[in-house]
C-alpha positions as CSV (number, residue, x, y, z in Angstrom):
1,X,-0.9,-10.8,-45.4
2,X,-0.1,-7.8,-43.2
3,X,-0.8,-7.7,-39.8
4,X,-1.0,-3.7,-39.8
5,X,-4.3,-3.3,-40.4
6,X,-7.3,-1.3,-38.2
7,X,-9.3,-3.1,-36.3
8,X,-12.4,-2.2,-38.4
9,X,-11.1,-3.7,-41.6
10,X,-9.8,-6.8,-39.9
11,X,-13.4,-6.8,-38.6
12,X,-14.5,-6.5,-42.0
13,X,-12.5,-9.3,-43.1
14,X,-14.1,-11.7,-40.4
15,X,-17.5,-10.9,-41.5
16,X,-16.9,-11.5,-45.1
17,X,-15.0,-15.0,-44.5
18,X,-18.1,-15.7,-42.3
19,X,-20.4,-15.0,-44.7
20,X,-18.8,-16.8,-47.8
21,X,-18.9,-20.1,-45.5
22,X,-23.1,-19.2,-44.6
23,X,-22.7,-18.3,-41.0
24,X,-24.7,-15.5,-39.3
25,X,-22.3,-12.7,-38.5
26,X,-23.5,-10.5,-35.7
27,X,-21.2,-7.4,-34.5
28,X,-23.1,-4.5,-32.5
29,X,-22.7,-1.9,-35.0
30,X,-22.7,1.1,-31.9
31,X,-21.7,-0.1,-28.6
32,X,-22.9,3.3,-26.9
33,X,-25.7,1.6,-25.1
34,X,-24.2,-2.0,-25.1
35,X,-23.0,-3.4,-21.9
36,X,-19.1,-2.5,-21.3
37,X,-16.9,-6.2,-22.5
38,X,-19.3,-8.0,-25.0
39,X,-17.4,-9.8,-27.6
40,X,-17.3,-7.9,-30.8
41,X,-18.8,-10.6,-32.6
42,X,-20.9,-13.6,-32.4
43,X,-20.9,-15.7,-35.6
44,X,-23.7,-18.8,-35.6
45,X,-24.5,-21.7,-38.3
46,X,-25.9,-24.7,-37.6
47,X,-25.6,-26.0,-33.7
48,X,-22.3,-23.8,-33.5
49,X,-21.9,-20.6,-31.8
50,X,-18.7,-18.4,-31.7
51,X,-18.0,-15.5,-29.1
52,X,-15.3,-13.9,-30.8
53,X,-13.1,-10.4,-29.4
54,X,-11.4,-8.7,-32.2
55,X,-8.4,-6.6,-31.9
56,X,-5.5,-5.3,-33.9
57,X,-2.2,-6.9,-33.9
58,X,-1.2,-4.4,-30.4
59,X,-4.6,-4.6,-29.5
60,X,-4.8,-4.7,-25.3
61,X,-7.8,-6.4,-23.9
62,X,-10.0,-4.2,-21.2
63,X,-10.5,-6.0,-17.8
64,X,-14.6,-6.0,-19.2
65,X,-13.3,-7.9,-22.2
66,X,-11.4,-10.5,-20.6
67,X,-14.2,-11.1,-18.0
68,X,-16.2,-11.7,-20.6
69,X,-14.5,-14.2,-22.5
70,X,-13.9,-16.1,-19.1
71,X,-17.2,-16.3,-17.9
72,X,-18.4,-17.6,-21.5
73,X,-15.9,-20.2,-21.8
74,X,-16.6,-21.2,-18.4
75,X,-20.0,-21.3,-19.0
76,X,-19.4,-23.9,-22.0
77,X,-19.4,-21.2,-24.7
78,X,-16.6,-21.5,-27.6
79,X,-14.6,-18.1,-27.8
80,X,-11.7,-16.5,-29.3
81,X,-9.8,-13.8,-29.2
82,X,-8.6,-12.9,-32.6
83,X,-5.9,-11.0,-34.1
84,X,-5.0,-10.6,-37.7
85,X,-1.8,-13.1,-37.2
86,X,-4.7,-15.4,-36.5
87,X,-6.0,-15.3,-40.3
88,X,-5.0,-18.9,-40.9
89,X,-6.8,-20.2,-37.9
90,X,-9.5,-18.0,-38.3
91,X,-10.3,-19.9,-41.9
92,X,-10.1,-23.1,-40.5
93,X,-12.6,-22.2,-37.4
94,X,-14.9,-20.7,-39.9
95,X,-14.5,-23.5,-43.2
């Protein structure tokens, strides 16, 4: 697999590896109005609820982002942030 892709098809693979193993895929399809940070995705079946930040391989994370993700897994919440060198793991989390 090649780790060069844009963030939008990476995105696009999540969803669809989500969605073959029946979970909800949410992802904020304009974050004009959205508040500045918020995970790109959350992903639900069952009990379980992901929070997860997608980024390309060089990605950098925005101060908004990362405070984000904190304050979530603080709060108890399961996140990730994911890059496409995370595929393998990505599969397992989502199996």
């Amino acid at each position: 697999m090649t780790f060069d892709i844009s963030e939008k098809n990476f995105e696009q693979q999540v969803k669809e590896l989500a969605r073959v193993n029946n979970w909800l895929y949410y992802h904020t399809y304009r974050s004009t109005h959205s508040v500045q940070g918020f995970p790109d995705c959350v992903i639900v079946r069952g009990s379980r609820v992901i929070f997860a930040e997608l980024k390309r391989e060089d990605g950098k994370v925005s101060e908004f982002q990362s405070q984000w993700l904190k304050t979530l897994a603080e709060a108890g919440q399961v996140v990730y942030l994911w890059r496409p060198s995370d595929y393998d793991e990505i599969c397992e989390v989502l199996r």
